[in-house]
C-alpha positions as CSV (number, residue, x, y, z in Angstrom):
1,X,-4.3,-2.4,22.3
2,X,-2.4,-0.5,19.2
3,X,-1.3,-2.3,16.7
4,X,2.5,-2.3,15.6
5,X,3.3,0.6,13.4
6,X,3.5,-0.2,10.2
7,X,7.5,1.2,8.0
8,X,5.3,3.7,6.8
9,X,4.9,7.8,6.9
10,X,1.2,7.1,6.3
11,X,0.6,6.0,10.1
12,X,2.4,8.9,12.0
13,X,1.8,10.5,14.5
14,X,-0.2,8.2,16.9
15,X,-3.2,6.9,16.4
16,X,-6.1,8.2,17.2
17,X,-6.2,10.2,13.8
18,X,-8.8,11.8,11.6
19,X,-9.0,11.2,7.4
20,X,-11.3,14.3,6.6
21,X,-13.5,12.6,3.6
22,X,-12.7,14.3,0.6
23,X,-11.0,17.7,2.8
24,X,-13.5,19.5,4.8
25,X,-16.6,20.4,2.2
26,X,-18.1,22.6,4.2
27,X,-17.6,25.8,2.8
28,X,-15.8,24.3,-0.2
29,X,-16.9,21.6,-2.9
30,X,-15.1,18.2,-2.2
31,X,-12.3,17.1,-2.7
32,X,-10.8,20.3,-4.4
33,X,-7.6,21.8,-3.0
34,X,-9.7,24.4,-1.0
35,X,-11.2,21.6,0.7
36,X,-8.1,19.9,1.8
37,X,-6.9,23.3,2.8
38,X,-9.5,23.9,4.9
39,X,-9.2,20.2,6.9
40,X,-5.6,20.7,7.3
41,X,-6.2,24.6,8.7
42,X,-8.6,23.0,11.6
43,X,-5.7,20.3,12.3
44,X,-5.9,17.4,10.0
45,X,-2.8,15.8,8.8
46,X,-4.4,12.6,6.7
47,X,-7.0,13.7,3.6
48,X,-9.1,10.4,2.4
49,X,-9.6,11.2,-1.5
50,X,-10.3,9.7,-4.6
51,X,-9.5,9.4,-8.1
52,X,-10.2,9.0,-11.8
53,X,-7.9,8.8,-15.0
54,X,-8.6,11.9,-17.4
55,X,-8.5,11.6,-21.5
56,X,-5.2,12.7,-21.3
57,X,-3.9,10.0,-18.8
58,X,-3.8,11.7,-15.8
59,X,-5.0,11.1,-12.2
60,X,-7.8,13.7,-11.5
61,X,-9.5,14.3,-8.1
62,X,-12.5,12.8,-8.2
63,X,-15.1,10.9,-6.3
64,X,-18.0,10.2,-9.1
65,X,-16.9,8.7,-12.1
66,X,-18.9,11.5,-14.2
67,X,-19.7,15.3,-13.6
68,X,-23.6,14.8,-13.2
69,X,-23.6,15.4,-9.3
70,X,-21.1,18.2,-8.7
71,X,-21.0,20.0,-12.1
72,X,-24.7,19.4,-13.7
73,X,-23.0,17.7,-16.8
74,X,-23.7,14.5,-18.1
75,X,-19.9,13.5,-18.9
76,X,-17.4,11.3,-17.6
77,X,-14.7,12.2,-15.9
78,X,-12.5,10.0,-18.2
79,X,-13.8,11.5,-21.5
80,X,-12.4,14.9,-20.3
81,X,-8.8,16.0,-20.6
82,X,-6.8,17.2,-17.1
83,X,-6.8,20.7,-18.4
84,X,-10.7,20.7,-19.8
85,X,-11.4,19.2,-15.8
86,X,-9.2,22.1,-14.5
87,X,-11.9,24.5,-15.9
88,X,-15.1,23.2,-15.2
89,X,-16.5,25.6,-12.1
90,X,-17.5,23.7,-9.2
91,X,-18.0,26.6,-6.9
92,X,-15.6,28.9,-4.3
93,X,-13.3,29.3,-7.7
94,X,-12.4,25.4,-7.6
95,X,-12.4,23.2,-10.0
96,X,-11.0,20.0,-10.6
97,X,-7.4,19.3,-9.8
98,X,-5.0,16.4,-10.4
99,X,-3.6,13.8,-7.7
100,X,0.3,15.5,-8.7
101,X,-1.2,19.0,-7.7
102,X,-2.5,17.6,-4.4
103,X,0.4,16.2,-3.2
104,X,2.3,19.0,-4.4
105,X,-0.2,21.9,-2.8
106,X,0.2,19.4,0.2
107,X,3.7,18.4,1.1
108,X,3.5,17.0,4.2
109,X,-0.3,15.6,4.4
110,X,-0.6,12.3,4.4
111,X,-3.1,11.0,1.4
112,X,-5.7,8.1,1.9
113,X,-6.0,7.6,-2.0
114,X,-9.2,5.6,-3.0
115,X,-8.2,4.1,-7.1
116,X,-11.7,4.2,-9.1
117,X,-10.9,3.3,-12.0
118,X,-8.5,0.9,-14.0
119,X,-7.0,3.9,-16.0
120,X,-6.7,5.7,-12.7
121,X,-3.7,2.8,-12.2
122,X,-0.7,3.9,-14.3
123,X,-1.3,7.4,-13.5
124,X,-1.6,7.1,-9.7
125,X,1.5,5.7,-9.3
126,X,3.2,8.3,-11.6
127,X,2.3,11.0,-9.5
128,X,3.0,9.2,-6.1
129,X,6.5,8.4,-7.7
130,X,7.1,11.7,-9.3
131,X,5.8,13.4,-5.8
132,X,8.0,11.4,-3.5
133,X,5.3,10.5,-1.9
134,X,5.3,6.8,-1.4
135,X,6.0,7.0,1.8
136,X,2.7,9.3,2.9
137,X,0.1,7.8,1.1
138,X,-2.1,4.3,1.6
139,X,-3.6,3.4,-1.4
140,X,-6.6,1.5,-1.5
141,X,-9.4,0.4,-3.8
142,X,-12.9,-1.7,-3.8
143,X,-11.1,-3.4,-6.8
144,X,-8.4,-6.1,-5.8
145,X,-7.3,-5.5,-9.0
146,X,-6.6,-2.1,-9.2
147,X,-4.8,-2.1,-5.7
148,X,-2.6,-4.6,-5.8
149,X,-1.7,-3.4,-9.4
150,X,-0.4,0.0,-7.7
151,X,0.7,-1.8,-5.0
152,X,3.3,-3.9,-6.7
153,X,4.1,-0.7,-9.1
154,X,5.5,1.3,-5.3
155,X,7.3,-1.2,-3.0
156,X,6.8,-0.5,0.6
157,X,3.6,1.8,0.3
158,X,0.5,1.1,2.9
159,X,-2.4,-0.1,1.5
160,X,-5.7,-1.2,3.3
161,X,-7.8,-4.0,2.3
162,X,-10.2,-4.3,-0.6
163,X,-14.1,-4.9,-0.4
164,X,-14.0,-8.6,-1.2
165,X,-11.4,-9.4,1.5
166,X,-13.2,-7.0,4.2
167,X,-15.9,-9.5,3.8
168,X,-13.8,-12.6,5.1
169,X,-11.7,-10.7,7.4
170,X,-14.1,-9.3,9.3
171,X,-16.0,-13.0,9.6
172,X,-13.2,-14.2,10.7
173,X,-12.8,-11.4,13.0
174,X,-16.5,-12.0,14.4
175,X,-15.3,-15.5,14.9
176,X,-13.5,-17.0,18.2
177,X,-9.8,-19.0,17.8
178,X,-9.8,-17.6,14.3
179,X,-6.8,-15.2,14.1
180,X,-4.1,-17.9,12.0
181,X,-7.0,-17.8,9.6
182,X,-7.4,-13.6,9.7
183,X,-3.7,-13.4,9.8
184,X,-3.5,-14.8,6.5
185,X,-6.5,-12.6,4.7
186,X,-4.6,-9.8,6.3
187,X,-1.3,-10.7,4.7
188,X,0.6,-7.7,3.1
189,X,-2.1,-4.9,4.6
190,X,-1.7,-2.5,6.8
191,X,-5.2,-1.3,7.4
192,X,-8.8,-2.4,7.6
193,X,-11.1,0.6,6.4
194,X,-14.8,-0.3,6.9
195,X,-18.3,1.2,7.4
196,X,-20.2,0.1,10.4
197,X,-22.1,-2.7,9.2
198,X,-21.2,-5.5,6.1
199,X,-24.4,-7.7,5.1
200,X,-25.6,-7.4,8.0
201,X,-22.6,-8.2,10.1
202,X,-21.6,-5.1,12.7
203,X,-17.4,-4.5,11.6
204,X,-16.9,-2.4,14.8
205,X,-17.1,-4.6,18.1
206,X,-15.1,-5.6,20.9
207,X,-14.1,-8.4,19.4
208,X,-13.5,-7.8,15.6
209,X,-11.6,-4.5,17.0
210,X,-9.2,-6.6,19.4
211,X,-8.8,-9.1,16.9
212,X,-7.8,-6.7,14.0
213,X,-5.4,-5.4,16.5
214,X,-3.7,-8.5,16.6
215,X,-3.2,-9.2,13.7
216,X,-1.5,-6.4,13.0
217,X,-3.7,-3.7,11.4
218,X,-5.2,-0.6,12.1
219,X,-8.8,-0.3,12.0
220,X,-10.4,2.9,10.6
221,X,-14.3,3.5,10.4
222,X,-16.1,5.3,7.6
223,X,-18.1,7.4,7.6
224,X,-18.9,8.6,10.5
225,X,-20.3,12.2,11.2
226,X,-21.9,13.1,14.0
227,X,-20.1,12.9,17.6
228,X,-21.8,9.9,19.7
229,X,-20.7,7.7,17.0
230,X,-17.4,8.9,17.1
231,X,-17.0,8.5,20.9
232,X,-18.5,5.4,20.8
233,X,-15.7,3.8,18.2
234,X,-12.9,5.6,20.4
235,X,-13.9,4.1,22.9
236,X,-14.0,0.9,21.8
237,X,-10.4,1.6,20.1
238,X,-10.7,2.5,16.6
239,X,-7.4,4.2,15.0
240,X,-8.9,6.3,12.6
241,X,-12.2,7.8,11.7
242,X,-13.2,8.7,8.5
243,X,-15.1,11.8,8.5
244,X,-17.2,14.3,6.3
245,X,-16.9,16.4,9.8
246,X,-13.3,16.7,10.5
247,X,-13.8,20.0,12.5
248,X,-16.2,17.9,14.9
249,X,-13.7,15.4,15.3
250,X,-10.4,16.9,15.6
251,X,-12.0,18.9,18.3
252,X,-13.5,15.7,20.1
253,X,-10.3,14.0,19.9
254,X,-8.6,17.4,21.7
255,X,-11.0,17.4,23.9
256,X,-10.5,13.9,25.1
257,X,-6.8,13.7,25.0
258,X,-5.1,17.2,25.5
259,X,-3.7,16.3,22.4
260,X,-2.2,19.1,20.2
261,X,-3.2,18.7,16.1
């Protein structure tokens, strides 16, 4: 069973959809605006990103909170100004870009935002505002905090549930005659975004599926990359899969449905 659609850009067209983790990094470095090019060229219309705030107070592209991993520097990403991020190389002629560029590069994407930092907050919502994007973008964060801070800054945007209440909701999903109780952790969200397992508990059954579902949220599982898994949660009735292989899954989900992207 689908659950009702949300009033909210974000969740068109029909579910089942795709988020390509950080664009498609194939032959680009993540998260960059090559990357998302290249998920949205094999069919894509939602990119699950992240971001940072830079010295200068702006939202920056980023999944790390430093430059160790991508760029070989030892420097956070907040100690860096937009335009000293814009210039670091990080390969293919990419290098960092800000959340208003994205959305800008991007116009009708839809934009899975992931807030990983608390002076990512203020920022974020500047650009969503200043983009007129509110209305294509979930915004979510392992921080309560932080989410619900940006939340209440953009009435009417979808937002998905943070880490500590994806622990209760999906115990109370696991658990028979419990959906009043899951109802209420699920208050004021649109989506549940979780990996395949939490301590231990398996987040994608039968059960927990359905009773997301009725409680009125999607359900989307991260990350998953290679194709069993991904016809496995289809066919148990996911919504959306998060995916560092959005080629591979855009063409399963063709495959099974006929369905143009």
């Amino acid at each position: 069973m689908t659950p009702p659609q949300p009033n909210s850009g974000f969740f068109t067209p029909a579910p089942p959809r795709v988020l390509a983790h950080r664009g498609l990094a194939l032959e680009a470095p993540e998260n960059t605006l090559l990357a998302f090019a290249k998920a949205l060229a094999v069919g894509v219309t939602h990119l699950e990103t992240d971001v940072h705030g830079s010295a200068d107070g702006v939202a920056m592209i980023s999944h790390d909170p430093d430059l160790t991993r991508l760029a070989g520097r030892k420097v956070r990403v907040g100690q860096l100004t937009s335009h000293e991020l814009r210039r670091i190389p990080l390969g293919e002629g990419q290098g960092f870009c800000s959340l208003a560029e994205a959305l800008d590069a991007f116009p009708t994407a839809r934009f899975n935002i992931d807030i990983k930092s608390t002076d990512a907050v203020a920022p974020t919502v500047a650009a969503i505002r200043d983009s007129g994007a509110t209305d294509r973008v979930l915004v979510g964060s392992f921080s309560p905090v932080r989410r619900l801070a940006v939340v209440r800054a953009l009435p009417g945007v979808a937002t998905s549930i943070s880490s500590r209440g994806a622990v209760a909701a999906v115990s109370a999903a696991r658990s028979p005659g419990s959906l009043p109780v899951l109802r209420r952790i699920l208050r004021n969200v649109h989506a549940v975004q979780l990996p395949l397992s939490i301590l231990r508990m398996s987040t994608m059954t039968p059960r927990t599926i359905a009773a997301f579902h009725a409680a009125g949220v999607e359900v989307h599982a991260w990350t998953v990359n290679d194709e069993p898994s991904m016809v496995r949660l289809l066919d148990l009735g996911v919504d959306g899969l998060v995916s560092d292989r959005a080629d591979l899954a855009i063409s399963l989900l063709r495959r099974r449905s006929g369905r143009r992207f």
